[in-house]
Residue, then its C-alpha position, 0 to 999 in steps of 0.5 A: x500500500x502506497x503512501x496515498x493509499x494509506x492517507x486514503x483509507x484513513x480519510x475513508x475510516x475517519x468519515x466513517x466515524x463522523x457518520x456513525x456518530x451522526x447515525x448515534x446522535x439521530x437514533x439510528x444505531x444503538x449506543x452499544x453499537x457504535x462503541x464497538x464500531x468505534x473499537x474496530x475503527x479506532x483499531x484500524x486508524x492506529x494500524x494505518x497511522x503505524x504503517x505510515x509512520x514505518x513507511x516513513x522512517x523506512x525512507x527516511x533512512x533511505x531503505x524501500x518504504x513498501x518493505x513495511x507491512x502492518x503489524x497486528x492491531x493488538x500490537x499497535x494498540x498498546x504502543x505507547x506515545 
């Protein structure tokens, strides 16, 4: 996955929230419902920020970005910043 493909799919996963929250707000969805929605987004952002950030240092020390690969979501939860 390239750079703009990653930037691109958290555009899409961020949107996704907003809706969501829109949807809670309006009665569509269940609280429940969207907490854990929200678990599953939340999870996959942090794994497209971390392949971003891997990709980038990855250049950034002049070796070949598409070499980083997303780690596992229960990984990349527990990173600490």
């Amino acid at each position: 996955m390239r750079d703009d493909e990653i930037l691109t799919r958290i555009s899409a996963l961020v949107d996704e929230e907003h809706v969501l929250r829109n949807r809670l707000t309006a009665g569509e969805v269940t609280t429940d419902e969207e907490h854990a929605r929200i678990k599953q987004l939340e999870a996959a952002l942090d794994q497209c920020w971390d392949l971003l950030r891997q990709r980038r240092a990855r250049r950034n020390a002049g070796e070949d970005p598409d070499n980083a690969g997303a780690r596992p979501a229960d990984e990349v939860e527990n990173y600490r910043q």
